[in-house]
C-alpha positions as a Markdown table, in Angstrom:
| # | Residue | x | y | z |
|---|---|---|---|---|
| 1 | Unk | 0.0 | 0.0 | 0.0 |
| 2 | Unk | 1.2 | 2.9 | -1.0 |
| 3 | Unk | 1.7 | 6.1 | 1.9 |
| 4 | Unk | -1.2 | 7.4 | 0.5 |
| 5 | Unk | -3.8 | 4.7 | 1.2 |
| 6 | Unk | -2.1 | 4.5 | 4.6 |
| 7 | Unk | -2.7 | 8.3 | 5.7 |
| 8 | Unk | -6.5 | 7.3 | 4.3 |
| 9 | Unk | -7.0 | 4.5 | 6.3 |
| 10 | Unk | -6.0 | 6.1 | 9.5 |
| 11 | Unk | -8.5 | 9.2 | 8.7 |
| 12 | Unk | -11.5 | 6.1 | 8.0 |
| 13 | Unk | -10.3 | 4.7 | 11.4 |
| 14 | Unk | -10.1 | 8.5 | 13.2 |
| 15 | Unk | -13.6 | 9.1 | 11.6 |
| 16 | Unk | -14.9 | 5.1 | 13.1 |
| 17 | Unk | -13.9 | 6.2 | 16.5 |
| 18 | Unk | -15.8 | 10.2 | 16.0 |
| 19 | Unk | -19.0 | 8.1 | 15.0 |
| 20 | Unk | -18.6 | 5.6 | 18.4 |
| 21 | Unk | -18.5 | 9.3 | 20.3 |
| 22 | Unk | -21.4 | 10.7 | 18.1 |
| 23 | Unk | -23.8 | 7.5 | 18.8 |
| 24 | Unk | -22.5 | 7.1 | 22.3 |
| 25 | Unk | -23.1 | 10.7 | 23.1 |
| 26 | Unk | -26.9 | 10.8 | 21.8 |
| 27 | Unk | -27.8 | 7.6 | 23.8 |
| 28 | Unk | -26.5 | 8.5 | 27.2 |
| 29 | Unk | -27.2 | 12.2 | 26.6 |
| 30 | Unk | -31.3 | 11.1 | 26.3 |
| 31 | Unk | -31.3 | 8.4 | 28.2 |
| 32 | Unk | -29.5 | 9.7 | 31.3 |
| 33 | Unk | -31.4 | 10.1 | 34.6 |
| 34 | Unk | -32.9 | 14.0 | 35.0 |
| 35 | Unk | -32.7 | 13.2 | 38.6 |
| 36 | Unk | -29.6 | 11.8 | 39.1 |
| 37 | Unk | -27.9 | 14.4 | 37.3 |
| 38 | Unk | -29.2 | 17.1 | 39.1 |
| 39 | Unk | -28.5 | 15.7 | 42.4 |
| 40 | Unk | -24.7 | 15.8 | 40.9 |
| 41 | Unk | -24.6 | 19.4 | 40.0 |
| 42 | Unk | -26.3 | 20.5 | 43.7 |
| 43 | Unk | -23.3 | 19.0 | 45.0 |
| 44 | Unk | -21.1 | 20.9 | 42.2 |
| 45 | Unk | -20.4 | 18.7 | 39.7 |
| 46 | Unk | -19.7 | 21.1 | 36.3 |
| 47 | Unk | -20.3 | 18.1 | 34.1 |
| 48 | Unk | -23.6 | 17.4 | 35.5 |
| 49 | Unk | -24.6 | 20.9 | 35.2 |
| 50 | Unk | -23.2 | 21.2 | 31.5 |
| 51 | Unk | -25.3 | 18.1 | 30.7 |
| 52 | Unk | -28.3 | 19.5 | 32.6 |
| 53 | Unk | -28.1 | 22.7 | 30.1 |
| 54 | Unk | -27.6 | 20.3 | 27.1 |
| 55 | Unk | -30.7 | 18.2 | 27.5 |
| 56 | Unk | -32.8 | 21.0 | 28.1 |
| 57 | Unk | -32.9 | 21.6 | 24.4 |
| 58 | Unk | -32.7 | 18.1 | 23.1 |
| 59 | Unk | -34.2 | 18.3 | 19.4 |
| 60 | Unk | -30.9 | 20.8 | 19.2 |
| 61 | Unk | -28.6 | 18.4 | 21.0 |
| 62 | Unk | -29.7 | 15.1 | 18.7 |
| 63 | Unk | -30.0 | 17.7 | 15.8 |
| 64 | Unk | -26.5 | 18.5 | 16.3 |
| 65 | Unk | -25.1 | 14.9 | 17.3 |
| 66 | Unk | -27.3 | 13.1 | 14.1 |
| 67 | Unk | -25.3 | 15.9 | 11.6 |
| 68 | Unk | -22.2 | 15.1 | 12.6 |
| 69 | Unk | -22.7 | 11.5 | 12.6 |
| 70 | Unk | -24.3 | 11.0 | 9.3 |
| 71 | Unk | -21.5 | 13.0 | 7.9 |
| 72 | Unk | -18.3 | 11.1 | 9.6 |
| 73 | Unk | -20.0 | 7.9 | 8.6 |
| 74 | Unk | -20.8 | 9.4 | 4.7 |
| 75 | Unk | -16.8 | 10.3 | 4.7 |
| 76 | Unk | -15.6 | 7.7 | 5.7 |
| 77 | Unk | -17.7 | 5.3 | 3.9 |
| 78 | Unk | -16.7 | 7.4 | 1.1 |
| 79 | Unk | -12.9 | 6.9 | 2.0 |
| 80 | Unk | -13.3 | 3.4 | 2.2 |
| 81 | Unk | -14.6 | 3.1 | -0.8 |
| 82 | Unk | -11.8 | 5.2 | -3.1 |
| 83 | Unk | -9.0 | 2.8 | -0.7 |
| 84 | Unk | -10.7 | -0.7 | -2.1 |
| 85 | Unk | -11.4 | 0.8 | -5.7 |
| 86 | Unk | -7.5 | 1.2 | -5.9 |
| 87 | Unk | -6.7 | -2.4 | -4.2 |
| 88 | Unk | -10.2 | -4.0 | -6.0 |
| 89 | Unk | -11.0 | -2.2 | -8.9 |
| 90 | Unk | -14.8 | -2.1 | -9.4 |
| 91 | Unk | -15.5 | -4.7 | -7.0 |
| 92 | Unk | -14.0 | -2.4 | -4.1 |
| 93 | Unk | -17.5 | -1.0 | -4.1 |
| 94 | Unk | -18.7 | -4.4 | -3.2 |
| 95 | Unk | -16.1 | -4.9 | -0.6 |
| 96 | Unk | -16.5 | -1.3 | 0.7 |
| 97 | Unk | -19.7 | -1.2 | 1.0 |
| 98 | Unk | -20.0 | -5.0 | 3.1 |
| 99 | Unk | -17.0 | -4.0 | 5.4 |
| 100 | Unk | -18.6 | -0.7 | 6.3 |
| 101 | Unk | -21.5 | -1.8 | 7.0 |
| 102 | Unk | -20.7 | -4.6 | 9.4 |
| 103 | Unk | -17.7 | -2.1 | 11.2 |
| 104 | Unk | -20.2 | 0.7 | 11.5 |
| 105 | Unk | -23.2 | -1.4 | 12.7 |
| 106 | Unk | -20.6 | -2.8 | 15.4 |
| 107 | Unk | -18.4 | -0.4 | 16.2 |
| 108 | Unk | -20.1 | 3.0 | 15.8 |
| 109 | Unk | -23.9 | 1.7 | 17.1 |
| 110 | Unk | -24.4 | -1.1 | 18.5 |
| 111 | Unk | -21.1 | -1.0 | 20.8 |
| 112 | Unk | -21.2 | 2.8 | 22.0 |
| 113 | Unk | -25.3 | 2.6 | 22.3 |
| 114 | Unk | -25.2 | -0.4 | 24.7 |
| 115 | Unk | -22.3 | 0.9 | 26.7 |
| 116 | Unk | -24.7 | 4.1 | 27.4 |
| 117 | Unk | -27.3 | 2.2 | 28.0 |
| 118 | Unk | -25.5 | 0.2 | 30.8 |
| 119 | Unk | -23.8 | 3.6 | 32.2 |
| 120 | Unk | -25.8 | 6.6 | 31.3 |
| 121 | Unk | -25.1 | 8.9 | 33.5 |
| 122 | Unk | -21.7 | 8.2 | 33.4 |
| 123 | Unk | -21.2 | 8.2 | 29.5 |
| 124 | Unk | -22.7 | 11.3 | 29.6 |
| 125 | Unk | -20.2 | 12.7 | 31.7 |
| 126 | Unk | -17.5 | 11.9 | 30.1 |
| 127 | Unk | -18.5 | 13.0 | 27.1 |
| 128 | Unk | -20.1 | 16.4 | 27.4 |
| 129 | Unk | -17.1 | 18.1 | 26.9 |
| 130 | Unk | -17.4 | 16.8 | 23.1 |
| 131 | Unk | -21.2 | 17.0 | 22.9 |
| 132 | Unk | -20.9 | 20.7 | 24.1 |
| 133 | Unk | -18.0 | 21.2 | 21.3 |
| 134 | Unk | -20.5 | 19.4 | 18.5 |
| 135 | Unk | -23.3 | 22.0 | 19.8 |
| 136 | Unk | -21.4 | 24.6 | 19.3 |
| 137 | Unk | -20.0 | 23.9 | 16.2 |
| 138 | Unk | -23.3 | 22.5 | 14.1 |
| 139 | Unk | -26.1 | 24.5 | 16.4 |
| 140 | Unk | -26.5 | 27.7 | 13.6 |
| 141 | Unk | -27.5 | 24.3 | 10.8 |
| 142 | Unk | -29.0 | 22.5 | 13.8 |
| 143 | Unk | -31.5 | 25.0 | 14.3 |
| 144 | Unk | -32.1 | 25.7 | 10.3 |
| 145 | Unk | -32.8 | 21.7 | 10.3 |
| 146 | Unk | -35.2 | 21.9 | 13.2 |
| 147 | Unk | -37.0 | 25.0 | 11.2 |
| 148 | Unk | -37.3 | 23.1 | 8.0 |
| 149 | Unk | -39.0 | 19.8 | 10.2 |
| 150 | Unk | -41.7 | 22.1 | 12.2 |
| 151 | Unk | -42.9 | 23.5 | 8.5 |
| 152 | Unk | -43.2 | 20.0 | 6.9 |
| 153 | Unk | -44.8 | 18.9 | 10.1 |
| 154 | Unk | -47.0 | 22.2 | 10.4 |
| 155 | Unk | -48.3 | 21.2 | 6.9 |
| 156 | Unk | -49.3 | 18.4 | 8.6 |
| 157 | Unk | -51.2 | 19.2 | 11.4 |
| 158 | Unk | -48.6 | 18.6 | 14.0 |
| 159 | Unk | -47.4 | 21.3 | 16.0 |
| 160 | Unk | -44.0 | 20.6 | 18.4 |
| 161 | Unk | -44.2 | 23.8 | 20.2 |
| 162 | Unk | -48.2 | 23.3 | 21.6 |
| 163 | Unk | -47.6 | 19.5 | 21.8 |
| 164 | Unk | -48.3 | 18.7 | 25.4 |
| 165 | Unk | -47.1 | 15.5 | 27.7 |
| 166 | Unk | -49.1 | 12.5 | 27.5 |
| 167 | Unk | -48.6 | 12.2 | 31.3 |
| 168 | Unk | -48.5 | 14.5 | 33.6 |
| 169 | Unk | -45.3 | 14.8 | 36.1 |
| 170 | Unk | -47.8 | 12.4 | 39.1 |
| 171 | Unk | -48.1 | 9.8 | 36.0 |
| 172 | Unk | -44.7 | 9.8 | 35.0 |
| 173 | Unk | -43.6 | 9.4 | 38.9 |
| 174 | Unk | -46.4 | 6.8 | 39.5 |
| 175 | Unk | -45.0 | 4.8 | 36.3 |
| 176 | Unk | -41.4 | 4.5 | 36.9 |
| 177 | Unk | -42.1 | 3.2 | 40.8 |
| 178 | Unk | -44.2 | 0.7 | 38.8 |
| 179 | Unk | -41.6 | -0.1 | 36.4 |
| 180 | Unk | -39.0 | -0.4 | 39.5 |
| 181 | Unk | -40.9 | -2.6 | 41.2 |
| 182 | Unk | -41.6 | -4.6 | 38.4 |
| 183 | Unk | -37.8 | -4.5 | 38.4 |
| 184 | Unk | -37.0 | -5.7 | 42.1 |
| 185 | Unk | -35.4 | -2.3 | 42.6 |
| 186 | Unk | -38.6 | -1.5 | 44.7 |
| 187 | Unk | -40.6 | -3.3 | 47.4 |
| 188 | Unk | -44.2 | -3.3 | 47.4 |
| 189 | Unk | -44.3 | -1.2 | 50.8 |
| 190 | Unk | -42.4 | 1.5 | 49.1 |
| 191 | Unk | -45.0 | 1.4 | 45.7 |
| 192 | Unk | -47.6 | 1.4 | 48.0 |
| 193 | Unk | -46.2 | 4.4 | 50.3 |
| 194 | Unk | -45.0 | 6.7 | 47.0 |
| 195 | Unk | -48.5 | 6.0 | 45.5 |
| 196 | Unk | -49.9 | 6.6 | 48.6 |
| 197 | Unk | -48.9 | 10.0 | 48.6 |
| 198 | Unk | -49.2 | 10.5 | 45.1 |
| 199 | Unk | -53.0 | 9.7 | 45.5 |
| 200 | Unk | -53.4 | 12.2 | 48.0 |
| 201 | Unk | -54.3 | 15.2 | 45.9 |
| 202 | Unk | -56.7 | 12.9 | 43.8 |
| 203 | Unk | -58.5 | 11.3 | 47.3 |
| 204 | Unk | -61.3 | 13.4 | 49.0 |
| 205 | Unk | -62.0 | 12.6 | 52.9 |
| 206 | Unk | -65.1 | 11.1 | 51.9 |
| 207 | Unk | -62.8 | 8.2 | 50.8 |
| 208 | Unk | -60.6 | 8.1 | 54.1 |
| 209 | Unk | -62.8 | 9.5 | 56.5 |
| 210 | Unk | -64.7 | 7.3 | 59.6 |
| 211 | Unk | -68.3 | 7.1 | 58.8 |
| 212 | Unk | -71.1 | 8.3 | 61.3 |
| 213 | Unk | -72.3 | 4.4 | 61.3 |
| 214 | Unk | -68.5 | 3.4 | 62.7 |
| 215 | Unk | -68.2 | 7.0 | 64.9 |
| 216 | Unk | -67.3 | 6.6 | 68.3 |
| 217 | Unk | -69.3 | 9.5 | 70.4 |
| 218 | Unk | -70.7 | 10.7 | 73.8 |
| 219 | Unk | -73.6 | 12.1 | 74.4 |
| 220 | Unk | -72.6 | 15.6 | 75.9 |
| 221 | Unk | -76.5 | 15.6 | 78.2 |
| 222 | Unk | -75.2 | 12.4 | 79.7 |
| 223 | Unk | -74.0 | 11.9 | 83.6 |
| 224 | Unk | -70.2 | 12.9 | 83.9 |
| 225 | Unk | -69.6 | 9.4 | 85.0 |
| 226 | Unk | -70.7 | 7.8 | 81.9 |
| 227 | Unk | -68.7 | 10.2 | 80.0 |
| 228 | Unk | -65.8 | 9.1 | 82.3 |
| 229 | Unk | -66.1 | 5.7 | 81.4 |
| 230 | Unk | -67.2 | 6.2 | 77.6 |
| 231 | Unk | -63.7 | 8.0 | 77.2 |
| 232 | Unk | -61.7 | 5.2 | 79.1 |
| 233 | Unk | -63.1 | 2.6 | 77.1 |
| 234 | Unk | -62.4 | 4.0 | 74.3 |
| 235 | Unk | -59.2 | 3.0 | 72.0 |
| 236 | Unk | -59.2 | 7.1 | 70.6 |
| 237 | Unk | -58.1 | 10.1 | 72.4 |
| 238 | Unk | -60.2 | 12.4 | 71.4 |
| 239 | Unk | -64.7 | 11.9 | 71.3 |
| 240 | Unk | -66.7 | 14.0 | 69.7 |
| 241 | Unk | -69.3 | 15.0 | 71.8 |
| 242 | Unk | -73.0 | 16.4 | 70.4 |
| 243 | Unk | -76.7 | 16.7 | 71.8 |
| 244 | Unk | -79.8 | 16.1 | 70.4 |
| 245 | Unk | -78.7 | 13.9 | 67.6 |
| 246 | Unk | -75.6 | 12.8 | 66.1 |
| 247 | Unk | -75.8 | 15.8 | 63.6 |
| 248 | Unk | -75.2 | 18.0 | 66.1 |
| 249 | Unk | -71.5 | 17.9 | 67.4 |
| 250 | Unk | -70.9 | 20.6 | 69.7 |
| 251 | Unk | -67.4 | 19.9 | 71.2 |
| 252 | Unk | -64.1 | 17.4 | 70.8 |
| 253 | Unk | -63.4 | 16.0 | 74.3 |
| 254 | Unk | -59.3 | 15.4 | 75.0 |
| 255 | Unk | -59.0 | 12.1 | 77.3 |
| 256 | Unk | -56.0 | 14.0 | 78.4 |
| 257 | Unk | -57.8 | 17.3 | 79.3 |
| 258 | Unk | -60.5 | 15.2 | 81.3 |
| 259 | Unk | -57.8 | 14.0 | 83.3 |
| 260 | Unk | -56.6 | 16.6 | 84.2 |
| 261 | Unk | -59.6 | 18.2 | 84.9 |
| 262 | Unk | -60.2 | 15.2 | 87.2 |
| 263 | Unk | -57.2 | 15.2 | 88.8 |
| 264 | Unk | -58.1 | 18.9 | 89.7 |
| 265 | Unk | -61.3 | 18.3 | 91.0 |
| 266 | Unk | -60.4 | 14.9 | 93.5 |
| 267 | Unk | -61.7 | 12.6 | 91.0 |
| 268 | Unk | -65.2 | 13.9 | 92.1 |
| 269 | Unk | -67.7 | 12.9 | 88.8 |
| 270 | Unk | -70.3 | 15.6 | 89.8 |
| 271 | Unk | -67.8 | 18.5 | 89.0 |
| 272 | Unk | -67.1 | 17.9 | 86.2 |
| 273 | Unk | -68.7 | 20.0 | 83.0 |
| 274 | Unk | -67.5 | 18.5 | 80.0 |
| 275 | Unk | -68.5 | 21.2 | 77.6 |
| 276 | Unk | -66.1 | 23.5 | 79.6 |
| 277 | Unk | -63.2 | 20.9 | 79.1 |
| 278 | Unk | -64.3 | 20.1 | 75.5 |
| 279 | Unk | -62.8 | 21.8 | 72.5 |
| 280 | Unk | -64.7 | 23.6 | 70.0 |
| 281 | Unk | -65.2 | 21.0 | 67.0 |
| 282 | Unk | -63.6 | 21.8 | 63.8 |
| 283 | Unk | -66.0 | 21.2 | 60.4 |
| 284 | Unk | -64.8 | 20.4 | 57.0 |
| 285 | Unk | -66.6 | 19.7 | 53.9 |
| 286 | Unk | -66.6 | 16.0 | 52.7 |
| 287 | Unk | -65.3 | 17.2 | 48.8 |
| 288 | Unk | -62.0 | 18.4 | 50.2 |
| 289 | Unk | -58.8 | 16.7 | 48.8 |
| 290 | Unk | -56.4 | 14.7 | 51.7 |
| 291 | Unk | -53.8 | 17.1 | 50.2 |
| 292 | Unk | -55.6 | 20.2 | 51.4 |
| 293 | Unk | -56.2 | 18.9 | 54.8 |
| 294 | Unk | -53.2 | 17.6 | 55.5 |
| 295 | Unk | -52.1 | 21.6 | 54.9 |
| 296 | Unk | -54.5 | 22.3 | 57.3 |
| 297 | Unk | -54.1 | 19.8 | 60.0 |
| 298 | Unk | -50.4 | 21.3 | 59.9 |
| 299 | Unk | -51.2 | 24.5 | 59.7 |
| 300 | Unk | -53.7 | 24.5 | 62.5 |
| 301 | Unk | -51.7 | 22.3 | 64.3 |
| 302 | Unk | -54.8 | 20.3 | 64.6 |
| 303 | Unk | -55.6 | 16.4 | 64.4 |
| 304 | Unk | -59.2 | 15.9 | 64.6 |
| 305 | Unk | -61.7 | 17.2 | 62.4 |
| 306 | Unk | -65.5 | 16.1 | 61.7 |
| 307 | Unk | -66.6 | 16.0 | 58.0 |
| 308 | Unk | -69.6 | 17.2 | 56.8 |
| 309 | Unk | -71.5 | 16.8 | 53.7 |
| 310 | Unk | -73.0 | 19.7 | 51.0 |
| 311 | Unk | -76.4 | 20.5 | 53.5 |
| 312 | Unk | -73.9 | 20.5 | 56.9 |
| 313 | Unk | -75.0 | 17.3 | 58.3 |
| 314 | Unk | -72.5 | 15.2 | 60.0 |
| 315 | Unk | -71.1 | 12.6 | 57.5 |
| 316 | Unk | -68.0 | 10.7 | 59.7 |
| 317 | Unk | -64.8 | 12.3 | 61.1 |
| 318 | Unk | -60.8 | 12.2 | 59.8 |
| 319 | Unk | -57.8 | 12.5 | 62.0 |
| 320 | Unk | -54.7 | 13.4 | 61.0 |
| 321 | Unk | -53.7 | 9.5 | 61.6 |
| 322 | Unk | -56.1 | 8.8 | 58.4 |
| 323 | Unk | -54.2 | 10.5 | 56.2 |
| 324 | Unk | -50.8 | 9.8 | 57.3 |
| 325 | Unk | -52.2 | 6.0 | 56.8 |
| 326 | Unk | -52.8 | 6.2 | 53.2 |
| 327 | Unk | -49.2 | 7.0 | 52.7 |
| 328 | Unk | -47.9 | 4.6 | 55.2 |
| 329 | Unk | -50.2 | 2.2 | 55.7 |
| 330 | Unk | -51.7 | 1.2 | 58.8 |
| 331 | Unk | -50.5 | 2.6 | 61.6 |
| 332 | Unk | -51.2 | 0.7 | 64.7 |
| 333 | Unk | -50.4 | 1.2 | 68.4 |
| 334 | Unk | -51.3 | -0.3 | 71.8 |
| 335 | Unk | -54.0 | 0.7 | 71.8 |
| 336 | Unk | -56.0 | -0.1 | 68.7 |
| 337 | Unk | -58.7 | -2.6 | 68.3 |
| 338 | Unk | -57.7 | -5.4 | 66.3 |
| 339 | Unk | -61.1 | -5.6 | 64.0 |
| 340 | Unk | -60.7 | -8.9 | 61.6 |
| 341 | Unk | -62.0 | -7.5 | 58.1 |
| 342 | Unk | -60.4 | -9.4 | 56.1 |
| 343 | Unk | -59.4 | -13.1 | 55.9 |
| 344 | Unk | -57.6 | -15.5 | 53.6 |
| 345 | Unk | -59.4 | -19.1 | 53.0 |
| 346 | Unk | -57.6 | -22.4 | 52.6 |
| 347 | Unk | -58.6 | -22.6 | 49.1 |
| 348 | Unk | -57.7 | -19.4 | 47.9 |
| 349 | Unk | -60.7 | -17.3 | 48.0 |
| 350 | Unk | -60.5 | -13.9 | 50.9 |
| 351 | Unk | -63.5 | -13.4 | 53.4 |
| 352 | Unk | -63.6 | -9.6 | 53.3 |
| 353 | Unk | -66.6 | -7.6 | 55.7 |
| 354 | Unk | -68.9 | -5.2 | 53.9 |
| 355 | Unk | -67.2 | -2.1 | 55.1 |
| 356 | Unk | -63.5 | -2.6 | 54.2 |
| 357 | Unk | -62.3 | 0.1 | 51.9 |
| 358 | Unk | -61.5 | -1.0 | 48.2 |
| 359 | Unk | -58.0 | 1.0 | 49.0 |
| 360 | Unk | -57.0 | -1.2 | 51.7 |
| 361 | Unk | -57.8 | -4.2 | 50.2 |
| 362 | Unk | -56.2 | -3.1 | 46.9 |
| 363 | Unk | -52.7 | -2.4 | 48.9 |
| 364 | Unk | -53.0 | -5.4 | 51.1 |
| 365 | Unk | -53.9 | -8.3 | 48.3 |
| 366 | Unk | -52.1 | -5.7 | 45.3 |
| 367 | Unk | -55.0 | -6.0 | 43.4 |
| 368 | Unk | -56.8 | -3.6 | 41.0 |
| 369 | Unk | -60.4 | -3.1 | 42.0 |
| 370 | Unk | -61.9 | 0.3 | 41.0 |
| 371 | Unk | -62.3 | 2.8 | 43.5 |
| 372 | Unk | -63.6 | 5.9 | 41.4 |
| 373 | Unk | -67.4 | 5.0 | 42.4 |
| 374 | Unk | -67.5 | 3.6 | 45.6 |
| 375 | Unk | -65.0 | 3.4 | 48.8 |
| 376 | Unk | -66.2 | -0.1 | 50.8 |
| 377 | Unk | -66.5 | -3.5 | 49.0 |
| 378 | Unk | -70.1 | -3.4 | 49.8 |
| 379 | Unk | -70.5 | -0.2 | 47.5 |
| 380 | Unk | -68.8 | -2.3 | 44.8 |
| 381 | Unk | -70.6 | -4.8 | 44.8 |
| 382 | Unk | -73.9 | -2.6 | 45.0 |
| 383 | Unk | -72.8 | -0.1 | 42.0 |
| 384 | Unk | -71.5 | -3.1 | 39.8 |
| 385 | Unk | -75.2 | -4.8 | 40.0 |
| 386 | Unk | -77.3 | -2.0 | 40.7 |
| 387 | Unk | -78.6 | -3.7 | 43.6 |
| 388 | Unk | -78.5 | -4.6 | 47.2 |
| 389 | Unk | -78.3 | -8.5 | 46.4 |
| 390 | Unk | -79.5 | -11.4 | 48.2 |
| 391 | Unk | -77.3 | -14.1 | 50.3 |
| 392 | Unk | -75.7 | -16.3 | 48.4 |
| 393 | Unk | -75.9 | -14.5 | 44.9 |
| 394 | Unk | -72.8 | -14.4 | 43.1 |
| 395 | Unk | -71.4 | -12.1 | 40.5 |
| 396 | Unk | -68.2 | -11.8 | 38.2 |
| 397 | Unk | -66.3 | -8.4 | 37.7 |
| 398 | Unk | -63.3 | -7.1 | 37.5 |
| 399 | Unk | -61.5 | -10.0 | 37.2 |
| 400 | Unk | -63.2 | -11.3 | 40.3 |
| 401 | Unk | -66.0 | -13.5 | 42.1 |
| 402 | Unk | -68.1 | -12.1 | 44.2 |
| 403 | Unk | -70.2 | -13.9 | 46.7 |
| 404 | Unk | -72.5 | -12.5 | 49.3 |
| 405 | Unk | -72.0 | -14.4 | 52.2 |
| 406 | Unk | -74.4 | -12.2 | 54.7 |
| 407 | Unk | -76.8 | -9.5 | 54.3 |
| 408 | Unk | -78.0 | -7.1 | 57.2 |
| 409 | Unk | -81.4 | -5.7 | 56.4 |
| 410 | Unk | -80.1 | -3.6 | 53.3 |
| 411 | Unk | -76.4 | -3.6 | 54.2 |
| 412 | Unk | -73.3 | -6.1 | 52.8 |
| 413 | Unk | -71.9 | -7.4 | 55.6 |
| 414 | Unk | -69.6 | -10.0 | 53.9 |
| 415 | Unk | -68.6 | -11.1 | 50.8 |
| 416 | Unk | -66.5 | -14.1 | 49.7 |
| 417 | Unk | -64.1 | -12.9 | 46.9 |
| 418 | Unk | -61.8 | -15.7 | 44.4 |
| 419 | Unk | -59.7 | -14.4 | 41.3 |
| 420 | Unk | -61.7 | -16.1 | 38.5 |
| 421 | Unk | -59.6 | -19.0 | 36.9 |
């Protein structure tokens, strides 16, 4: 070979290793973790930082990356060719065109591409001194390229710049825990607990909240002993107290504050006036998002609120425990009741009570039941048939069998459920 074809074949090999760094560089540029790279540059890394600015215009980044690479590869390809028409005559195109092929496929895709792919975030470290040199060098005809491709897409119909995101930022979070824990790199408890508080400014305390037909409460008109005793007995801190009717809440009794008060009194029942220890009771319409009262339950520095529906009567009550549960999970403590509402079967099929919430049941088997139109399994089952069915009827939705094992005057009060085969 003659000095000539040398000096060419070592520009074809320089131009090879330019198109590794040009396909290299797109891959880890796009698929590098926004995240991860921005906890790098908060803790100063320039690279980081320099990548962060480069991605944030990607059509000008792979605009600018795909130029340069389609023209190393067109020159070289070109090179090779003139080198094997002097060693080959007119089969050197033959020859040229095979052995390109196969070097760029390997060497200048598929190599560099799954390299990024395995490091990312580190590929696109290391190269964003050279992507920032390719930006700056091809960005004025990157951004006459990028012109010409919104007019022939404008003619038709499709506009990049009003384009919107399929998913919204809650979607895209709630998708990648899925796709981690599909992974292993995420435990069910920690899908739950990110969902959890993903869900929480999509959840309304109607959902959450302790209905009036499970509501502990004292009767403020009653003796102070009973009072007494209704509060001891009771697994919560704080009663609502009302008069009349249920509908008519006019204090929150502390168990703590009636203590005390107690304690000041010589444990002397007839002393005590519990509307003088109680609290005034704090209302909240049924319609407002977990993610509002949460803010407010902060803000107030409060922990016990009783919900209310559109006409002011008395629907249930939510504590700041409720909410903290649906990112958590159940939270229990000494003191809790241990209330069986749900129970697996020898042969596969769960024994769930009327009034378990399609949430809880949903985190605890990791199943998929709907709960846009009703909260309990009970209101399931009742909005799927558009009845209140009879023992022993069975139905199939959702993937599931449903079997009503009892029925108490015109409430569910259990249901056998079994995946259907």
């Amino acid at each position: 070979m003659t000095p000539e074809l040398w000096i060419t074949t070592a520009i074809i090999l320089a131009l090879i290793i330019l198109s590794f760094f040009f396909s290299g560089t797109e891959t880890g540029m796009t698929a590098s973790s926004k995240a991860r790279l921005h906890a790098l540059a908060a803790n100063g890394d320039e690279r980081a930082s320099a990548v962060e600015r480069l991605t944030e215009r990607k059509d000008r980044l792979v605009g600018a990356l795909l130029i340069g690479n389609n023209l190393v590869n067109i020159l070289a390809s070109a090179l090779a060719t003139s080198v094997l028409l002097g060693i080959f005559g007119q089969n050197g195109v033959v020859y040229a065109t095979i052995v390109m092929t196969i070097t760029l496929v390997v060497f200048s895709e598929i190599l560099p591409k799954s390299l990024a792919l395995a490091r990312p975030e580190q590929f696109a470290l290391f190269v964003s001194p050279f992507a920032r040199l390719i930006v700056f060098l091809f960005g004025p005809l990157t951004a006459l390229a990028n012109g010409a491709v919104r007019l022939i897409l404008a003619a038709f119909g499709v506009n990049l710049s009003k384009d919107e995101a399929m998913l919204s930022p809650h979607e895209e979070i709630r998708g990648t825990v899925a796709v981690l824990h599909r992974e292993g790199a995420f435990v069910k408890q920690d899908r739950d607990r990110m969902g959890g508080l993903l869900d929480l400014d999509e959840l309304e305390l109607a959902d959450v909240m302790v209905h009036r037909t499970n509501m502990r409460s004292v009767n403020a008109d009653d003796p102070p002993e009973v009072v007494v005793r209704e509060i001891l007995q009771s697994p919560h801190t704080r009663m609502p107290l009302w008069k009349g009717s249920l509908d008519n809440i006019v204090g929150v009794l502390h168990a703590k504050d009636l203590l005390r008060a107690l304690n000041d009194v010589g444990n002397d029942f007839s002393k005590i006036d519990v509307m003088k220890i109680a609290t005034k009771p704090w209302f909240v319409p049924d319609t407002t998002t977990l993610q509002d009262q949460l803010n407010a339950f902060l803000r107030r520095k409060a922990h016990f609120a009783v919900v209310v529906d559109e006409y002011g009567e008395v629907e249930g009550l939510v504590t700041l425990e409720d909410i903290i549960e649906e990112i958590v999970g159940d939270i229990a403590d000494e003191h809790d009741v241990d209330i069986q509402g749900v129970k697996q079967e020898a042969d596969g099929s769960v024994v769930v009570e009327g009034n378990v919430s399609i949430r809880d049941l949903n985190r605890a088997l990791d199943w998929t039941l709907p709960d846009e139109e009703a909260t309990t399994i009970a209101g399931l089952v009742i909005h799927e048939t558009q009845s209140i069915p009879d023992e022993r009827q069975a139905f199939t939705f959702h993937g599931k069998r449903f079997v009503v094992m009892k029925r108490d005057k015109n409430r569910i009060a259990r249901i056998r459920i079994r995946p259907v085969d």
